[in-house]
N, C-alpha and C positions, 0 to 999 in steps of 0.2 A: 102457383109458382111455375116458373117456366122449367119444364120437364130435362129441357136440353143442358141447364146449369147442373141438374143431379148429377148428368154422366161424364165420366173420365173422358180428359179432355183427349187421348188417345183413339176413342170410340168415335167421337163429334164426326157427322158427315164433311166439314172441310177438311180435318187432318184426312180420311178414307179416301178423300179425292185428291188432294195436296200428294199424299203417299202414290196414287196411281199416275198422275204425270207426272212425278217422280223417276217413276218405271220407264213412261210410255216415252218422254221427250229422248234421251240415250239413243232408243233403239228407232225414235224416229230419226234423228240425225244421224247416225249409222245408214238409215236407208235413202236418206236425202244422199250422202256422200257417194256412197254405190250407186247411184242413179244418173246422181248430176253431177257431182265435181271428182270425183277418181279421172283420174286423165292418164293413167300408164297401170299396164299388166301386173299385176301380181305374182311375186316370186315365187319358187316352193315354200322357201320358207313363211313368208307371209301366208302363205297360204294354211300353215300348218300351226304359226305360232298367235297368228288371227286370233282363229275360232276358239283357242285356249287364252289366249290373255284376254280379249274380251269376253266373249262369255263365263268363265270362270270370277272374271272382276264383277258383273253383272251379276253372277251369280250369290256374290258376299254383299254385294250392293243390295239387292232387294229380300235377304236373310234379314240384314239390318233394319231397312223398314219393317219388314212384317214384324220382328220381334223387338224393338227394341223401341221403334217410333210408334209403332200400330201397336205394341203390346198381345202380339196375336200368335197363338202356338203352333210348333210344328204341323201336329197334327190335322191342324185344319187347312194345311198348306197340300193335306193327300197324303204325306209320310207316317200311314198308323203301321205300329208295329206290329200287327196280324196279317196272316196272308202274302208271303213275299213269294212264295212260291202261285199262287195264285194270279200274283201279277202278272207273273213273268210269263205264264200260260195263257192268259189274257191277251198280254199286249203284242206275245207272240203271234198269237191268233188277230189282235186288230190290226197289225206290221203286215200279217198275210192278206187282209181284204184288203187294207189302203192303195197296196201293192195291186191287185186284183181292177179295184174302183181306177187306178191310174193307168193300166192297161183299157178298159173299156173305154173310157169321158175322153183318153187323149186323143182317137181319131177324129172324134165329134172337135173337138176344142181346134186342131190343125184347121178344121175344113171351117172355121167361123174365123179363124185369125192366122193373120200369115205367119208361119212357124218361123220360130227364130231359134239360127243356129245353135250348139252348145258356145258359149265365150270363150278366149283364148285361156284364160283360168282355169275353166273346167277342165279343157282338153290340155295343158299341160299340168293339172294335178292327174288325171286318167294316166298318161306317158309317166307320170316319174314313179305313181304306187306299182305301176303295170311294172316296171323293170324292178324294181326295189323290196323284198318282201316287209322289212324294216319299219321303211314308209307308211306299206300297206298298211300293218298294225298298228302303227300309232295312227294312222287315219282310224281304222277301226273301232280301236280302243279307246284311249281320253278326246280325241278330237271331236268323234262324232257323240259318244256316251256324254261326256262334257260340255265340251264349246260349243254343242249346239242340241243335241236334241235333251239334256238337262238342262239348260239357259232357257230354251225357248218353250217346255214345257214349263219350268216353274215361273217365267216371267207372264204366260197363260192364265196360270190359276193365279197367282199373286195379284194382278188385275183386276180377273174376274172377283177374288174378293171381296178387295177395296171394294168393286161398283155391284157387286149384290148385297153388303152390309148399309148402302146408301138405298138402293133399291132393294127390300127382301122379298115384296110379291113377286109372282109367278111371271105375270108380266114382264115387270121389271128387269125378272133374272137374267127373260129369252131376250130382250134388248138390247140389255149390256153384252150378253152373250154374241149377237150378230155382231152389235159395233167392234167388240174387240176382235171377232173374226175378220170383217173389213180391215183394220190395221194390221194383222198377220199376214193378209192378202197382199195387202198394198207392200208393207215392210218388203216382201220378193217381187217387187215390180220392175226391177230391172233384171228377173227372168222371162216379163213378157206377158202382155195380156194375158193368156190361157194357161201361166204359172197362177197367176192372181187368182182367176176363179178357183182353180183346181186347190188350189192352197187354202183356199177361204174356205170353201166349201166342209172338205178334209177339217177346219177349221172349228165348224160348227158341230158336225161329228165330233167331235174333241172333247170342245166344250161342254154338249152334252152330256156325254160321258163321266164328267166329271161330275157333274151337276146332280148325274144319278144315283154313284157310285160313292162322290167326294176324296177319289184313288187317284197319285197322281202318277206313280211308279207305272203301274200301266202302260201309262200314255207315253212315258219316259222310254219304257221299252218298244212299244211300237213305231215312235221315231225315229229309234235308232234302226231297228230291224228293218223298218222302208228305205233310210237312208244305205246302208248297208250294203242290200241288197239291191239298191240301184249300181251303184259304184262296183260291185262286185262283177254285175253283169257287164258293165263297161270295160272293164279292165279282163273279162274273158275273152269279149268281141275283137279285144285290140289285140292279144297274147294270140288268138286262131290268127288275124291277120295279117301278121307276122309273120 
């Protein structure tokens, strides 16, 4: 008897993979958009109400496959109820090396690829948090906690899931694990070749991480604490040179 008819048709490797471009097509056309067809600057507000309506929608979007198409629990999504404090020390401490890792690779990465300036986005969200303390906080707080560095870690492991449940050897895991690094890379390619690697890279560390751990709060906190603490320094640099 064929084995595959026993299992809940939620488990079958094409729903696992059905559910993972699911994920991956969104966020790929998101990055197609920002690459190739965005053709004018983005406002503050866009800029602020972005990374919350999308990621946030993204965010209920792939809750639903995991648990509702995939039939697949929180917990293995990284959300166990042990350890929150632990995380937080963790991902504090992995937010400080990321930080550390992007300091060292970035002079290497400038002298291999010709550095591309910050976008007029960046530099007018840096200008409006820099005057605004308001702003600042909600960048801080739900935008980056949120819109992006919760979206983009649980869209990570949600991923990696589906494609370690189709593939569960050792092999297999570190496979899926590069390719979907490759697609996080790529996803910031309109910050410029030596975003990509440095993102990828960072990427696979990630992965890992979770892979050893199965933590994803962590990873959630140390994205945010990089991201954070990039932004923070920028809006010091720009407050002295004033």
């Amino acid at each position: 008897m064929n084995t595959q008819s026993k299992q809940p048709v939620q488990q079958r490797a094409m729903i696992q993979i059905l559910a993972a471009m699911a994920a991956i097509i969104p966020m790929a056309a998101l990055a197609v958009w920002m690459l190739l067809l965005r053709n004018s600057v983005a406002g503050v507000a866009e800029f602020f109400l972005g990374p919350l309506l999308v990621g946030g929608g993204m965010i209920f979007w792939l809750l639903f496959l995991h648990i509702v198409v995939c039939r697949d629990s929180l917990q293995s999504l990284g959300f166990k109820i042990d350890g929150v404090w632990m995380d937080i020390v963790i991902g504090s401490g992995l937010g400080a090396g990321f930080l550390l890792l992007q300091a060292i690779t970035q002079p290497m990465l400038n002298s291999l690829f010709d550095s591309r300036p910050p976008s007029m986005e960046v530099i007018q969200l840096i200008h409006s948090v820099s005057s605004d303390p308001w702003l600042l906080a909600l960048w801080l707080g739900p935008v980056v906690w949120i819109g992006i560095a919760g979206f983009e870690e649980l869209w990570r492991v949600f991923v990696l899931r589906r494609f370690w449940s189709v593939f569960p050897v050792t092999g297999g895991k570190w496979l899926m694990l590069l390719l979907v690094s490759v697609l996080i890379g790529t996803a910031h390619g309109y910050q410029g070749p030596a975003a990509i690697i440095s993102i990828g890279f960072k990427s696979v560390l990630m992965g890992w991480y979770f892979m050893a751990t199965g933590r994803t709060r962590a990873l959630i906190v140390s994205h945010a604490v990089y991201d954070s603490v990039q932004v923070i320094m920028a809006v010091v640099e720009i407050q002295a040179a004033y």
